[in-house]
mmCIF file of the N, C-alpha and C atoms, coordinates in Angstrom:
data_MODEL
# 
_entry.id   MODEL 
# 
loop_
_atom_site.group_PDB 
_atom_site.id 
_atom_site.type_symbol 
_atom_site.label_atom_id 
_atom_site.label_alt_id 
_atom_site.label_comp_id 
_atom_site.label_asym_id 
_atom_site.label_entity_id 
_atom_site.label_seq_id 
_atom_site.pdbx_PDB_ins_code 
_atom_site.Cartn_x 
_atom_site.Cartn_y 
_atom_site.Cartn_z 
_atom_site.occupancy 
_atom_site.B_iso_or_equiv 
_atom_site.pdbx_formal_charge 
_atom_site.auth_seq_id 
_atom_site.auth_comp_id 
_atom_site.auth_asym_id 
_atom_site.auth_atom_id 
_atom_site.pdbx_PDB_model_num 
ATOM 1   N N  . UNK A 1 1  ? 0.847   -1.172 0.000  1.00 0.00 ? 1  UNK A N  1 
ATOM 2   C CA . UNK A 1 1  ? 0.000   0.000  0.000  1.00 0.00 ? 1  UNK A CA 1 
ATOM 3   C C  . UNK A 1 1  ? 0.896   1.239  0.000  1.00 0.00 ? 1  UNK A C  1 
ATOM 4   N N  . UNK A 1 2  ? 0.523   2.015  -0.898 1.00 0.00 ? 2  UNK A N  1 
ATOM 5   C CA . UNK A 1 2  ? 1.510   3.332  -0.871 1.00 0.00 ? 2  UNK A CA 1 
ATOM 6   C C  . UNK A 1 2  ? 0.553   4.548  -0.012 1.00 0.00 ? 2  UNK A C  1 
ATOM 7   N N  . UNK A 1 3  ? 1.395   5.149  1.045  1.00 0.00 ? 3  UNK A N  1 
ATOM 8   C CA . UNK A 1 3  ? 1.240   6.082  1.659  1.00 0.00 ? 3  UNK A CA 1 
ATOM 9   C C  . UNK A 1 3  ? 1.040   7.385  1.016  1.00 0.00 ? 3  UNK A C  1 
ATOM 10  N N  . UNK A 1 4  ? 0.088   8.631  1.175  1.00 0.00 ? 4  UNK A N  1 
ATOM 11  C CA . UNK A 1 4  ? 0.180   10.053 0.560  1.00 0.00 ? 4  UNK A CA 1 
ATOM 12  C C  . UNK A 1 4  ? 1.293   10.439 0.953  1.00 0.00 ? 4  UNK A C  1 
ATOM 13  N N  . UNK A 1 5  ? 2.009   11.219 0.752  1.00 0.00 ? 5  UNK A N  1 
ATOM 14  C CA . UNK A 1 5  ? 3.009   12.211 0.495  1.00 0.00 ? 5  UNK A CA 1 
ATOM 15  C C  . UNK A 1 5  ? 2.592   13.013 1.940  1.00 0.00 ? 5  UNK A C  1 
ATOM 16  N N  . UNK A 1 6  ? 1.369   13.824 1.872  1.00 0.00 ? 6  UNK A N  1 
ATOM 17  C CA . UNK A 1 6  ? 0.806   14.277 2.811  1.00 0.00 ? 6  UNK A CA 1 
ATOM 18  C C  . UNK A 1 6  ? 0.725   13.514 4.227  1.00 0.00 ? 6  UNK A C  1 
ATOM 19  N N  . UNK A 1 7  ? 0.579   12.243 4.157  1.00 0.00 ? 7  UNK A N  1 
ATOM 20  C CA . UNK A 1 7  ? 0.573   11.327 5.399  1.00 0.00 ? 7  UNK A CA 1 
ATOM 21  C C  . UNK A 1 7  ? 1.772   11.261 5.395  1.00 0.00 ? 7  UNK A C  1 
ATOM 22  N N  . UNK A 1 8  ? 2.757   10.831 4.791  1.00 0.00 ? 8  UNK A N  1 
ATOM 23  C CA . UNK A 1 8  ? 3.946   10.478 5.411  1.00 0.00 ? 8  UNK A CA 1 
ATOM 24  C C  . UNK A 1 8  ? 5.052   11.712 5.790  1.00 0.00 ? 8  UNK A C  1 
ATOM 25  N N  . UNK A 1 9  ? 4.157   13.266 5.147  1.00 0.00 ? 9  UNK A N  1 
ATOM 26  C CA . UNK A 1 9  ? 4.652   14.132 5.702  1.00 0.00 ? 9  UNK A CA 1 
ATOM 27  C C  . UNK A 1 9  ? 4.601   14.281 7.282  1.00 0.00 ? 9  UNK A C  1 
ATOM 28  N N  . UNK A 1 10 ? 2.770   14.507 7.822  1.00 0.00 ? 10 UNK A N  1 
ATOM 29  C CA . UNK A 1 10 ? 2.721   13.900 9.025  1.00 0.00 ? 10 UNK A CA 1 
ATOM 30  C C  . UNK A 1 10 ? 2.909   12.993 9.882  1.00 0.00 ? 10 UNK A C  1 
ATOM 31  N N  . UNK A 1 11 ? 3.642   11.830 9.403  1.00 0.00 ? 11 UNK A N  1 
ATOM 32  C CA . UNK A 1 11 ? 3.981   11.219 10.126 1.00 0.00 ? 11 UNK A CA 1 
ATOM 33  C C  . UNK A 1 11 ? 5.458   11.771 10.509 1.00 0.00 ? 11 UNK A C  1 
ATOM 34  N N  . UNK A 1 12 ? 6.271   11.889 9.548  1.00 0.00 ? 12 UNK A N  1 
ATOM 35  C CA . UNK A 1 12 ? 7.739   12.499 9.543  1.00 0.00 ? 12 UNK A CA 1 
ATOM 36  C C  . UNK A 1 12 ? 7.381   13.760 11.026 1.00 0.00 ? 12 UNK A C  1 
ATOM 37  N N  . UNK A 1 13 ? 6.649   14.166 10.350 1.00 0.00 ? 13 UNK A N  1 
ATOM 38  C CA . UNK A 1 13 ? 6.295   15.480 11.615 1.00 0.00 ? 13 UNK A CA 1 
ATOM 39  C C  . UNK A 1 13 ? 6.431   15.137 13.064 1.00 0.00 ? 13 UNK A C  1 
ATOM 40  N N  . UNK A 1 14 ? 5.412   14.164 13.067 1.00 0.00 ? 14 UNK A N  1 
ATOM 41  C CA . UNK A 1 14 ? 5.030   13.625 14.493 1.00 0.00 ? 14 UNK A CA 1 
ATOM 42  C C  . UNK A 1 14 ? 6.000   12.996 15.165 1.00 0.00 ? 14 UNK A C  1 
ATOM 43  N N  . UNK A 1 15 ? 6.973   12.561 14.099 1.00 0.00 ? 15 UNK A N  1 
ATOM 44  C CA . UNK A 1 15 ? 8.091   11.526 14.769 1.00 0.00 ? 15 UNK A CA 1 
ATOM 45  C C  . UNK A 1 15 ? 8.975   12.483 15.417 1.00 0.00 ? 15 UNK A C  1 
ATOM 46  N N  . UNK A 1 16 ? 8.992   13.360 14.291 1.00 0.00 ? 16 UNK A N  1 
ATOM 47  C CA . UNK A 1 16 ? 9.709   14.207 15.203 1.00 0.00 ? 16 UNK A CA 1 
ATOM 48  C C  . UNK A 1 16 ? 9.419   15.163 16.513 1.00 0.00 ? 16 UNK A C  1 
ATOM 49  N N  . UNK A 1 17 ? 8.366   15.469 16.401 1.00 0.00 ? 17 UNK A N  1 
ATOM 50  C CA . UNK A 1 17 ? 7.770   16.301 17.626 1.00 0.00 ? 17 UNK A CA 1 
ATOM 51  C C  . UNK A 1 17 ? 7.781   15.379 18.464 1.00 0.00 ? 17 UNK A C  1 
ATOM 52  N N  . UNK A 1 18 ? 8.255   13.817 18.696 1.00 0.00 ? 18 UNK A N  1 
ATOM 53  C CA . UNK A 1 18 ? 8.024   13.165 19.863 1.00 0.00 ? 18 UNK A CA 1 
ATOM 54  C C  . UNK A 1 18 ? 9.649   13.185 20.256 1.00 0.00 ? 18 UNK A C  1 
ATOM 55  N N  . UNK A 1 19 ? 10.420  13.105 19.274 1.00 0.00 ? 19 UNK A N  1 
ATOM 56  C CA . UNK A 1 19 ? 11.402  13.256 19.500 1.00 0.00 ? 19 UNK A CA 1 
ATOM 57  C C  . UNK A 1 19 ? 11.777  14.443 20.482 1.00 0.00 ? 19 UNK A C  1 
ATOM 58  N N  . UNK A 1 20 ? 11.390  15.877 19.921 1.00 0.00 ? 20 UNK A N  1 
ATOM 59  C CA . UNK A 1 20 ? 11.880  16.894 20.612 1.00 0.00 ? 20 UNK A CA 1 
ATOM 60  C C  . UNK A 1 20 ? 10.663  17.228 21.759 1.00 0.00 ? 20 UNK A C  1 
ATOM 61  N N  . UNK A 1 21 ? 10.191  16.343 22.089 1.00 0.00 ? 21 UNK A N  1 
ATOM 62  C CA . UNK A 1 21 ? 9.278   16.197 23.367 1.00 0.00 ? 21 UNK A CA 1 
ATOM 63  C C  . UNK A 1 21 ? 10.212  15.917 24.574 1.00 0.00 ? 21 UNK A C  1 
ATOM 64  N N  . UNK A 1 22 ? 10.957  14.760 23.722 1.00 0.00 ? 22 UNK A N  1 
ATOM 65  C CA . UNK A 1 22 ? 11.987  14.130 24.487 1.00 0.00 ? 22 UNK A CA 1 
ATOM 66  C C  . UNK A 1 22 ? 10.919  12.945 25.259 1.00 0.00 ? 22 UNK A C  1 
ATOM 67  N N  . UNK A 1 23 ? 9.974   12.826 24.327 1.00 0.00 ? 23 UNK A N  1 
ATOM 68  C CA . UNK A 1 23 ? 9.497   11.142 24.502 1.00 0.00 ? 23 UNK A CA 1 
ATOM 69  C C  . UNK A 1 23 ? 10.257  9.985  24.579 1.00 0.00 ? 23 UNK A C  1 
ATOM 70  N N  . UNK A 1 24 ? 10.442  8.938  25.578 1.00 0.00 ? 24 UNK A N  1 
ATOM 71  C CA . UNK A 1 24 ? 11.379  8.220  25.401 1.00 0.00 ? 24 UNK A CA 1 
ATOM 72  C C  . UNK A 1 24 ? 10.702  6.607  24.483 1.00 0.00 ? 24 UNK A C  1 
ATOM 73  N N  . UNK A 1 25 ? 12.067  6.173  24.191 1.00 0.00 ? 25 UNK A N  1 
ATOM 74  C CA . UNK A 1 25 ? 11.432  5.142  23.336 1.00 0.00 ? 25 UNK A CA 1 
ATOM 75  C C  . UNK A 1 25 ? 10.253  3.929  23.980 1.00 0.00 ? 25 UNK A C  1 
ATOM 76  N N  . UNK A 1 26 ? 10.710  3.518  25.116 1.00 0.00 ? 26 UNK A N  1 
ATOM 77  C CA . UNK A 1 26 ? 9.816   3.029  26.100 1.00 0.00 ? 26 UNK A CA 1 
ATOM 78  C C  . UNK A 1 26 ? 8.213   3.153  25.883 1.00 0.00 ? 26 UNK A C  1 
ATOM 79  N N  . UNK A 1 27 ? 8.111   4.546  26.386 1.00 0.00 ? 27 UNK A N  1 
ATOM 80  C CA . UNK A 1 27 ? 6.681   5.358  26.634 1.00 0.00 ? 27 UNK A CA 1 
ATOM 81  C C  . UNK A 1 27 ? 6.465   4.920  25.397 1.00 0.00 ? 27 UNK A C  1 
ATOM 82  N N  . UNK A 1 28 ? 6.940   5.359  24.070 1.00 0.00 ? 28 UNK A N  1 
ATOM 83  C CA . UNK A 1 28 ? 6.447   5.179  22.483 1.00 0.00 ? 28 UNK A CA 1 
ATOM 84  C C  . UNK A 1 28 ? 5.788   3.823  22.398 1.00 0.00 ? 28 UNK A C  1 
ATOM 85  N N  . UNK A 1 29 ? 6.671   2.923  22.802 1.00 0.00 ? 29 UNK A N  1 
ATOM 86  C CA . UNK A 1 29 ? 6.552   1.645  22.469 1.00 0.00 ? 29 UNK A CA 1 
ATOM 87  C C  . UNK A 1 29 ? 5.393   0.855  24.077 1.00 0.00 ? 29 UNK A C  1 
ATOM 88  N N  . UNK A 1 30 ? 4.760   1.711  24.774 1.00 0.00 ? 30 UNK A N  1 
ATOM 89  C CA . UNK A 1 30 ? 3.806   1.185  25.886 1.00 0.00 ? 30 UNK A CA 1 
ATOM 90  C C  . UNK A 1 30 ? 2.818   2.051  25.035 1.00 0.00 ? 30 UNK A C  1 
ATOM 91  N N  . UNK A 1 31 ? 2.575   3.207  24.502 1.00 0.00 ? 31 UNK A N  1 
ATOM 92  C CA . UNK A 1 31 ? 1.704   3.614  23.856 1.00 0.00 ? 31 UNK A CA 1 
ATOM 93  C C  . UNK A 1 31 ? 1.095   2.933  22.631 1.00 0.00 ? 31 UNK A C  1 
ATOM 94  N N  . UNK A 1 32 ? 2.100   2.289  21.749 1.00 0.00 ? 32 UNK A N  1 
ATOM 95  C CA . UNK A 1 32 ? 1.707   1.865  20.066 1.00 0.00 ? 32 UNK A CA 1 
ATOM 96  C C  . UNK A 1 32 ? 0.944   0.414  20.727 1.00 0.00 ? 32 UNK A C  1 
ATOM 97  N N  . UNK A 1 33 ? 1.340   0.160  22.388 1.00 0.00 ? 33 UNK A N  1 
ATOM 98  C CA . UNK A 1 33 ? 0.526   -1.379 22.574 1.00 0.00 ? 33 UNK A CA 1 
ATOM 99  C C  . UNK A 1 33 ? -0.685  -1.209 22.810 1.00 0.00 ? 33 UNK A C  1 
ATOM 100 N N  . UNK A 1 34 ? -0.809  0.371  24.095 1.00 0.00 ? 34 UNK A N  1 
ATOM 101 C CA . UNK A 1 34 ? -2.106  0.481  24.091 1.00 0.00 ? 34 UNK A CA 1 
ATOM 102 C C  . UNK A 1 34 ? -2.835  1.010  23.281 1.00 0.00 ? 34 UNK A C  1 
ATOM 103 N N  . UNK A 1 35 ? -2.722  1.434  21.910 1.00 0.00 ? 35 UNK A N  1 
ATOM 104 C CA . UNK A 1 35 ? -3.239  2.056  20.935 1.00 0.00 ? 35 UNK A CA 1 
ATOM 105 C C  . UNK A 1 35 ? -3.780  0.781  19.604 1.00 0.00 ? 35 UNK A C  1 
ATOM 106 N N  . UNK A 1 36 ? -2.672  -0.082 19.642 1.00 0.00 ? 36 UNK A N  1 
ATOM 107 C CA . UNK A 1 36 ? -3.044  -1.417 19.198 1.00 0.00 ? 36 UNK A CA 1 
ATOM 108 C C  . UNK A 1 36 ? -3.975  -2.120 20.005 1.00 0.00 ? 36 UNK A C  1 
ATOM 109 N N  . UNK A 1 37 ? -4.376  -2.557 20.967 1.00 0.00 ? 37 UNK A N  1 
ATOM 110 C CA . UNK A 1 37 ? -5.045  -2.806 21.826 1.00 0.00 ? 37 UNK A CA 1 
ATOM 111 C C  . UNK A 1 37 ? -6.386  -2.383 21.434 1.00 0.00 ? 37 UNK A C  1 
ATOM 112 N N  . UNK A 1 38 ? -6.387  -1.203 21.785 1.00 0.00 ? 38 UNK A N  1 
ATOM 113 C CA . UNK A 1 38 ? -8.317  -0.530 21.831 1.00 0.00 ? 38 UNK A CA 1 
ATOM 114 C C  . UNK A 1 38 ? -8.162  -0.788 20.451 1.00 0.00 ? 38 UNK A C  1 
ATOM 115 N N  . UNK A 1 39 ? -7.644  -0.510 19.386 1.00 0.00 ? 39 UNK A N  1 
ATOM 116 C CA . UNK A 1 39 ? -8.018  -0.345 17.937 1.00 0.00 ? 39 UNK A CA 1 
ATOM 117 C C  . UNK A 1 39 ? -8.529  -2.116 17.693 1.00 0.00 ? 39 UNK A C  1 
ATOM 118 N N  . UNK A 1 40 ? -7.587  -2.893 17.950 1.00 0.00 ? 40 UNK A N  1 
ATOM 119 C CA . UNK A 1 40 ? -8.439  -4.265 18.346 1.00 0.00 ? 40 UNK A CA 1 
ATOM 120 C C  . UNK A 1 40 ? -9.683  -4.487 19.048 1.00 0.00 ? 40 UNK A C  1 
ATOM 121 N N  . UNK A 1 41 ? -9.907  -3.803 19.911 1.00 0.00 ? 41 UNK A N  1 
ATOM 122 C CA . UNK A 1 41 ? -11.474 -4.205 20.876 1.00 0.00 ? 41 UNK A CA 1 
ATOM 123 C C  . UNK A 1 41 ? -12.103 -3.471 20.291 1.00 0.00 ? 41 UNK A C  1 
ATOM 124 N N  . UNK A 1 42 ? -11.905 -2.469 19.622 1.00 0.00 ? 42 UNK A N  1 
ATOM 125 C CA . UNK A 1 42 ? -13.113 -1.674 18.949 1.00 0.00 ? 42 UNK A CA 1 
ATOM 126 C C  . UNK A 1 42 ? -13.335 -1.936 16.975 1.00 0.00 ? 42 UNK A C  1 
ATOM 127 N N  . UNK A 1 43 ? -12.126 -2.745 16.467 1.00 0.00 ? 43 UNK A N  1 
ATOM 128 C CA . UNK A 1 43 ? -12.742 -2.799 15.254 1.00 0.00 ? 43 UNK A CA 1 
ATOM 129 C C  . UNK A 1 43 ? -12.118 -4.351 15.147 1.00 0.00 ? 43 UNK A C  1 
ATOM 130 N N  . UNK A 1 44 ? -12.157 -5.472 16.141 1.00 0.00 ? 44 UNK A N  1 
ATOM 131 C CA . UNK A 1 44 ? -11.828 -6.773 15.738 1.00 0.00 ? 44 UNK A CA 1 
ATOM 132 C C  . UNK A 1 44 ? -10.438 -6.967 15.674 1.00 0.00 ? 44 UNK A C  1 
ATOM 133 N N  . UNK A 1 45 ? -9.828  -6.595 14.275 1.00 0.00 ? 45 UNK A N  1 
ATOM 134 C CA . UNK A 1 45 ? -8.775  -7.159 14.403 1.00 0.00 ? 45 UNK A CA 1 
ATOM 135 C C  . UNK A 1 45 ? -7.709  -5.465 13.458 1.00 0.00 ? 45 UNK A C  1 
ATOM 136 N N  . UNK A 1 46 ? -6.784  -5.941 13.156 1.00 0.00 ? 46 UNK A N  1 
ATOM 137 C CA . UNK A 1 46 ? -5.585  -4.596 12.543 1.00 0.00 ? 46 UNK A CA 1 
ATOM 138 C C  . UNK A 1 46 ? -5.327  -4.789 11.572 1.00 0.00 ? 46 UNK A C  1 
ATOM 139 N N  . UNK A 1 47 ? -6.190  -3.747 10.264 1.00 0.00 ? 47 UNK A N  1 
ATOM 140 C CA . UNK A 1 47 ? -5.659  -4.617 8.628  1.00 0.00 ? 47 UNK A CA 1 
ATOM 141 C C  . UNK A 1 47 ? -4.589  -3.594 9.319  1.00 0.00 ? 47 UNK A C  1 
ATOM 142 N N  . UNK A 1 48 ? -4.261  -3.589 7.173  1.00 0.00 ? 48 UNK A N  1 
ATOM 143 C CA . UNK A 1 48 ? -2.947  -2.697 7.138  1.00 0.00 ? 48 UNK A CA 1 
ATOM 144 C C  . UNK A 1 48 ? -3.052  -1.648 7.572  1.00 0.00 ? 48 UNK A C  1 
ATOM 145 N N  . UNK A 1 49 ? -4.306  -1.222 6.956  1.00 0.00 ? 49 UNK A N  1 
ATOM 146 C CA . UNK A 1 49 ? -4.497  0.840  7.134  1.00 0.00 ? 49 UNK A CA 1 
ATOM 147 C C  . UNK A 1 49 ? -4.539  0.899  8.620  1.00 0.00 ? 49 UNK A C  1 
ATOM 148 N N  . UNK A 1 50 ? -5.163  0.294  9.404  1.00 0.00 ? 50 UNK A N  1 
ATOM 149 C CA . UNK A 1 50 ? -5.387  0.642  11.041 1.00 0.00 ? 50 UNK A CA 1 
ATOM 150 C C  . UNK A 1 50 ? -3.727  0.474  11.455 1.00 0.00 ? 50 UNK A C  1 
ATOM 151 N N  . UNK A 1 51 ? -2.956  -0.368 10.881 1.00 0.00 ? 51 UNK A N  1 
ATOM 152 C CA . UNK A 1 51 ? -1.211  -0.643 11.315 1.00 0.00 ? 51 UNK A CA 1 
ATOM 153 C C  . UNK A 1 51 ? -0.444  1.259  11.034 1.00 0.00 ? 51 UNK A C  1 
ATOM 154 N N  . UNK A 1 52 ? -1.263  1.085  9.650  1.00 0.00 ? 52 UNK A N  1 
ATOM 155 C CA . UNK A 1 52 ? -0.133  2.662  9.355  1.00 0.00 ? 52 UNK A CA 1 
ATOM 156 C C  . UNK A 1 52 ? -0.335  3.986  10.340 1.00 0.00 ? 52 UNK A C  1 
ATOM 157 N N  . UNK A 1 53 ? -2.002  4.242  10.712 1.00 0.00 ? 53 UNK A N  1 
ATOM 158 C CA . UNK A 1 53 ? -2.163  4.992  11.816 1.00 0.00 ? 53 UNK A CA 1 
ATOM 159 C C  . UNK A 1 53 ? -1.705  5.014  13.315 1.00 0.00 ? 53 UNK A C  1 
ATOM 160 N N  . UNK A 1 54 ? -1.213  3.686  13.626 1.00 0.00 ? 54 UNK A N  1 
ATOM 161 C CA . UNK A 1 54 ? -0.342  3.535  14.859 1.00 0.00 ? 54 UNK A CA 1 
ATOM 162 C C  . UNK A 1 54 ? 0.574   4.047  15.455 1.00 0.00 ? 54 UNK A C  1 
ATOM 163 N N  . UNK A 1 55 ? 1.867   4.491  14.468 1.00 0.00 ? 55 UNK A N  1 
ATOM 164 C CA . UNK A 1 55 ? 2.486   5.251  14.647 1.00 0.00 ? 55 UNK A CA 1 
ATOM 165 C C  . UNK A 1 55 ? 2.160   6.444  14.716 1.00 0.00 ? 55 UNK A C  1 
ATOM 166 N N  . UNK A 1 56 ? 1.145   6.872  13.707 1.00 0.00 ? 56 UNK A N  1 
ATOM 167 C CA . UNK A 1 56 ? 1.060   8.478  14.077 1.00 0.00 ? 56 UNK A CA 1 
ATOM 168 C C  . UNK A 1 56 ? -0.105  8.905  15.468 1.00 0.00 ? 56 UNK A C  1 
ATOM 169 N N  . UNK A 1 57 ? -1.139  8.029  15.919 1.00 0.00 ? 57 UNK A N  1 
ATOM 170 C CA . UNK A 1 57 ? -1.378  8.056  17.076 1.00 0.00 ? 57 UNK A CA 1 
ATOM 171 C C  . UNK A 1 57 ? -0.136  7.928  18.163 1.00 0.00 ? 57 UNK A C  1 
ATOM 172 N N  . UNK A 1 58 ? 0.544   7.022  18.322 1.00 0.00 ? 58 UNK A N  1 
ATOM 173 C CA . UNK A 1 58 ? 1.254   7.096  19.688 1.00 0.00 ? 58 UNK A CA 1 
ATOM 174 C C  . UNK A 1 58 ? 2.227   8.293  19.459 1.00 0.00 ? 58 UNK A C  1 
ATOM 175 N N  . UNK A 1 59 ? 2.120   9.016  18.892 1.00 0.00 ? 59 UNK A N  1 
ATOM 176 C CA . UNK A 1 59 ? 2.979   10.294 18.719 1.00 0.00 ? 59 UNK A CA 1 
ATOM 177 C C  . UNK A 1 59 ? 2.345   11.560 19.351 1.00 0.00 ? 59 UNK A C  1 
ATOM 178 N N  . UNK A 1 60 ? 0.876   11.558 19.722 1.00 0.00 ? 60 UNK A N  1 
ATOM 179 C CA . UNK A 1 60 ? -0.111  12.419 20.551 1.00 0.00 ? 60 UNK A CA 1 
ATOM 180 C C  . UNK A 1 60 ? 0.389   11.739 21.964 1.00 0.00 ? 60 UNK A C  1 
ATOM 181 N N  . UNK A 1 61 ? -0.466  12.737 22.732 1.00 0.00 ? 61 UNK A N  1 
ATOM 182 C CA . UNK A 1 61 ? -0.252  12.394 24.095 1.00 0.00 ? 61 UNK A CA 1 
ATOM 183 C C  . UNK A 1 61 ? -1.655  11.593 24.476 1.00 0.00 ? 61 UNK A C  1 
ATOM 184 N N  . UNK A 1 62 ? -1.731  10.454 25.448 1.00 0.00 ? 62 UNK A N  1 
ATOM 185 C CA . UNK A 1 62 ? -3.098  9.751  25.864 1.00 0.00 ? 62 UNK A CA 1 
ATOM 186 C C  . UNK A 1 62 ? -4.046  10.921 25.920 1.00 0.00 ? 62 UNK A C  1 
ATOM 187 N N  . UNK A 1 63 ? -3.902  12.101 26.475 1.00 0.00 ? 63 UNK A N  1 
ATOM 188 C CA . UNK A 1 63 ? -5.352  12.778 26.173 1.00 0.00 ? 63 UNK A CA 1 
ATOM 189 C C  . UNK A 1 63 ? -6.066  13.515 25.114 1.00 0.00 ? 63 UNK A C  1 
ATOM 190 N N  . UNK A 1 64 ? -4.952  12.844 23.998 1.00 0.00 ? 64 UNK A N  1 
ATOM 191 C CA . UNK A 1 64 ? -5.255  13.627 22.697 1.00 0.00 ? 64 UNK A CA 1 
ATOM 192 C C  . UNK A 1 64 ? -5.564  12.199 21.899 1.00 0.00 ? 64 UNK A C  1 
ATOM 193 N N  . UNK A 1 65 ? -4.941  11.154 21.940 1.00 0.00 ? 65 UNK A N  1 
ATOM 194 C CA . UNK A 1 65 ? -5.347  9.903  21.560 1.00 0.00 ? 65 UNK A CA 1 
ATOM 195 C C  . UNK A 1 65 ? -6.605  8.937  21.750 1.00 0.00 ? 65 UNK A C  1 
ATOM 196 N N  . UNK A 1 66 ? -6.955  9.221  22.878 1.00 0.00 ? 66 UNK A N  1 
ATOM 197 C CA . UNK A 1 66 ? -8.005  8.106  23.807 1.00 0.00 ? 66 UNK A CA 1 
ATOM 198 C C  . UNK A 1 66 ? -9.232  8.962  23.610 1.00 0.00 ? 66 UNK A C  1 
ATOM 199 N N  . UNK A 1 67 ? -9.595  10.030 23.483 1.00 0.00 ? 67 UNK A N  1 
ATOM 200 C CA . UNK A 1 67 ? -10.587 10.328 22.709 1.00 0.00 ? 67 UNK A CA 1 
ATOM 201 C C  . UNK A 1 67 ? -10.806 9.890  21.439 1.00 0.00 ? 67 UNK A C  1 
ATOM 202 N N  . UNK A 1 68 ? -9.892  10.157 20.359 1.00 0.00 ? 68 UNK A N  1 
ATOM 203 C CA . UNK A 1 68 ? -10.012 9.776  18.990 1.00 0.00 ? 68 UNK A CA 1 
ATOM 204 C C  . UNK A 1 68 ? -10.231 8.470  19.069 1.00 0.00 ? 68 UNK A C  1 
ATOM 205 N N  . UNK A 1 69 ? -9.528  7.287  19.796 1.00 0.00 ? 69 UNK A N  1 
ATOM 206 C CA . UNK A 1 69 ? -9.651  6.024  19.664 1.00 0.00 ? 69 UNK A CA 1 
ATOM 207 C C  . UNK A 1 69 ? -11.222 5.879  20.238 1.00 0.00 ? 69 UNK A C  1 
ATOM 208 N N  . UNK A 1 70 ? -11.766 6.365  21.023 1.00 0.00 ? 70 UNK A N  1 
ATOM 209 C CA . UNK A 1 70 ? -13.207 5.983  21.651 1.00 0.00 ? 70 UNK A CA 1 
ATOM 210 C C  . UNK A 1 70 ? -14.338 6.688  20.895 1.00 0.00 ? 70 UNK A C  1 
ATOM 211 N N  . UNK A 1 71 ? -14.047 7.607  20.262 1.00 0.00 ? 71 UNK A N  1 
ATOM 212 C CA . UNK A 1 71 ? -15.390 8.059  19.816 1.00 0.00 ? 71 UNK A CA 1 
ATOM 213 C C  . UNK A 1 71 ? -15.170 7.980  18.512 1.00 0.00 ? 71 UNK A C  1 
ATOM 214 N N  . UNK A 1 72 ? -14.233 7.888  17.561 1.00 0.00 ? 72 UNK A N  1 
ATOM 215 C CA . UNK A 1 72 ? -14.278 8.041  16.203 1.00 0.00 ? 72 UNK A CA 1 
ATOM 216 C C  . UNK A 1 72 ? -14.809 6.477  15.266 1.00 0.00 ? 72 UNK A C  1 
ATOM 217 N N  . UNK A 1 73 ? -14.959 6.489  13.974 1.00 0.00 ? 73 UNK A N  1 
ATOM 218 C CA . UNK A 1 73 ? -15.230 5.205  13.693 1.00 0.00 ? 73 UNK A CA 1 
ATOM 219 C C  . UNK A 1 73 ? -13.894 4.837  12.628 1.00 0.00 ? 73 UNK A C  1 
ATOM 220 N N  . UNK A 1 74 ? -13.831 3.528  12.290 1.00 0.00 ? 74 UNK A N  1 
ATOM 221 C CA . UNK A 1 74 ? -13.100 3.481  11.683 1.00 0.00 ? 74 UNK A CA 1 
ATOM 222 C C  . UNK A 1 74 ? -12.447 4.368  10.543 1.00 0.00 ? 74 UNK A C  1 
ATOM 223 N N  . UNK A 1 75 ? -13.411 4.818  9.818  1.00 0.00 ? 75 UNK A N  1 
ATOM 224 C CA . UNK A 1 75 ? -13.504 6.073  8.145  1.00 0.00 ? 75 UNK A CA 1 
ATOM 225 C C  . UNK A 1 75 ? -12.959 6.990  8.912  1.00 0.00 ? 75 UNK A C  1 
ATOM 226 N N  . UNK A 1 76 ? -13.474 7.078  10.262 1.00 0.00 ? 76 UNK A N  1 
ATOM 227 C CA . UNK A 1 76 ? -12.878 8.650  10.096 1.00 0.00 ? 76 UNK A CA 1 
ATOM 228 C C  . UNK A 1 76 ? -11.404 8.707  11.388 1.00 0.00 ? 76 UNK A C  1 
ATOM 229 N N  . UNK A 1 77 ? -11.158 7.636  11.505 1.00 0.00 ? 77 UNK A N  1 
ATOM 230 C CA . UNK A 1 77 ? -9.916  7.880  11.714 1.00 0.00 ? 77 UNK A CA 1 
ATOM 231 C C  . UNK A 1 77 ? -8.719  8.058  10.729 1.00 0.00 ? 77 UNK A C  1 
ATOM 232 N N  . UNK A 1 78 ? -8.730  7.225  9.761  1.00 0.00 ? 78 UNK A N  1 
ATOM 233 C CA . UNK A 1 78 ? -8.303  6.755  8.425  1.00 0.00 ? 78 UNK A CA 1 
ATOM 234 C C  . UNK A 1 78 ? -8.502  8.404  7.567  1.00 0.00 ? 78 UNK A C  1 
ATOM 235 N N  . UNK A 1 79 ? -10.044 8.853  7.680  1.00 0.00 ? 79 UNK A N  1 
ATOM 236 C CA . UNK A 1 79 ? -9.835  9.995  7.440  1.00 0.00 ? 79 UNK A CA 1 
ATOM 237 C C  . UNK A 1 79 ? -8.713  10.844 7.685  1.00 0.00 ? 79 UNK A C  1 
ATOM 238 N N  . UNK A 1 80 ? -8.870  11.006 9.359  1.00 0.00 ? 80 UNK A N  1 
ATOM 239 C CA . UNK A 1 80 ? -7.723  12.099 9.927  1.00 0.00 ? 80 UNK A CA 1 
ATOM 240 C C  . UNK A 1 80 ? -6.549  12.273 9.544  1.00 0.00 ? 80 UNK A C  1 
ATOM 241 N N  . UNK A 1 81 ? -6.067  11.168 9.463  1.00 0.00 ? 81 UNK A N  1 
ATOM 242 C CA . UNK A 1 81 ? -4.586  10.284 9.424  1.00 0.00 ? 81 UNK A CA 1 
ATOM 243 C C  . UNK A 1 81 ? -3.861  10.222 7.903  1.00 0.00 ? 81 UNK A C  1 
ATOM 244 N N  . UNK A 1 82 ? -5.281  10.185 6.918  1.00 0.00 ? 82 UNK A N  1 
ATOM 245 C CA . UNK A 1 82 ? -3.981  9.682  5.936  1.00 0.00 ? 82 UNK A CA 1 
ATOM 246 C C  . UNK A 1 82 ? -4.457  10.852 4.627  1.00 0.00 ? 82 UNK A C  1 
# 
């Protein structure tokens, strides 16, 4: 699957703003589980497209994430994101 230009701009973005957050890799990697997680209990299972938004969710902070993961539906996360 090829990524927009535009998405993988934002993602480039985000990686970096976690970077100069001074997010550590840890936190990143306890976030992409719990973000994998709900995206599992709420839509079954993780094609591809729900995999590519992973990263750019755990790059928000839980109170900017855990809303989007609870109230949005699948389309329109996919929306946001890509």
């Amino acid at each position: 699957m090829r990524l927009s230009p535009i998405y993988e701009q934002k993602l480039a973005e985000a990686k970096q703003e976690g970077i100069q957050e001074g997010i550590p890799e840890g936190i990143q990697a306890e976030r992409r589980n719990v973000i994998e997680n709900v995206l599992q209990v709420c839509f079954g299972s993780l094609d591809a497209e729900l995999r590519v938004i992973i990263e750019a969710l755990s790059a928000l902070s839980p109170e900017e994430f855990t809303p989007l993961l609870l109230q949005l539906s699948r389309e329109e996360l996919l929306d946001r994101f890509f």
